[in-house]
C-alpha positions as CSV (number, residue, x, y, z in Angstrom):
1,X,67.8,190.7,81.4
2,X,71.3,192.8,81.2
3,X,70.7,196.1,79.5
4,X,73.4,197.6,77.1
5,X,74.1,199.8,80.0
6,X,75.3,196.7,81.9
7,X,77.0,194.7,79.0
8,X,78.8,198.0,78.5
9,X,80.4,198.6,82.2
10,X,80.9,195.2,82.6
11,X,83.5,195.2,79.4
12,X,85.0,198.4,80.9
13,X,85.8,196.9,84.0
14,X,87.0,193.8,81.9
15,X,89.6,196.0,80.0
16,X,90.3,197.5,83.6
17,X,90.9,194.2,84.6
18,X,92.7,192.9,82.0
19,X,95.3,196.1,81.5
20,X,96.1,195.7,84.8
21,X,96.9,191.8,84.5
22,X,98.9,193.1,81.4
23,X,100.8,195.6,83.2
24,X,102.1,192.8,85.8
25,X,102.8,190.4,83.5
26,X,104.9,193.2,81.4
27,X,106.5,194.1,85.4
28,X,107.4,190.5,85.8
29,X,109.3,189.9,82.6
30,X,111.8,192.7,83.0
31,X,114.8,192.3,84.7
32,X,115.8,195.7,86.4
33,X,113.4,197.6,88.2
34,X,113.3,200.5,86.6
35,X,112.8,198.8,83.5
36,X,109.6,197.2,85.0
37,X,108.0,200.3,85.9
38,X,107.5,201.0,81.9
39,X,104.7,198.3,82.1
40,X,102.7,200.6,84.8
41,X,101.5,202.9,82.3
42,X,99.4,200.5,80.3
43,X,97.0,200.5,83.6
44,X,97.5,203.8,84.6
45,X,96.3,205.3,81.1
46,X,94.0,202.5,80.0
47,X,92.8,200.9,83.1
48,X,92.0,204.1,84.7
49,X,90.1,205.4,81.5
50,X,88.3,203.0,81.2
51,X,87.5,202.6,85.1
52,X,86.6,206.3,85.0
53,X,84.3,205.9,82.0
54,X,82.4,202.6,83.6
55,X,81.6,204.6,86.6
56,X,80.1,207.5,84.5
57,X,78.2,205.6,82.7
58,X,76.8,203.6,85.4
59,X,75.9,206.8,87.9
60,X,76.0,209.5,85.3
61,X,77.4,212.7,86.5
62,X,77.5,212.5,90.4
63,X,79.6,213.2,93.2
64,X,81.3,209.7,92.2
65,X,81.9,210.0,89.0
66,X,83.7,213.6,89.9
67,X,85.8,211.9,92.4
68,X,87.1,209.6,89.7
69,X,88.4,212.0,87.6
């Protein structure tokens, strides 16, 4: 049985994942480059918020969960 701790890292790394699928789909879209690179931020803010958050909660405050930040 999957404890809350699980359900809840496992729908982080879900919105990780599906930011970054976001993001790419935004990048592909847009015609100029530099206009493409707009669509990065959604996983760089988001993504990595929430990838930094699932890895706290799973190991608490380590040596890992430092390196993420």
């Amino acid at each position: 049985m999957s404890s809350w701790r699980d359900i809840f890292v496992m729908a982080l790394l879900g919105v990780t994942v599906l930011s970054c699928w976001l993001g790419v789909l935004g990048m592909l879209r847009m015609k100029q480059p530099m206009q493409a690179l707009h669509y990065m931020a959604l996983p760089a803010d988001i993504g990595m918020s929430a990838l930094t958050l699932a890895v706290f909660v799973e190991t608490g405050f380590s040596q890992a969960s430092v390196k993420c930040v």
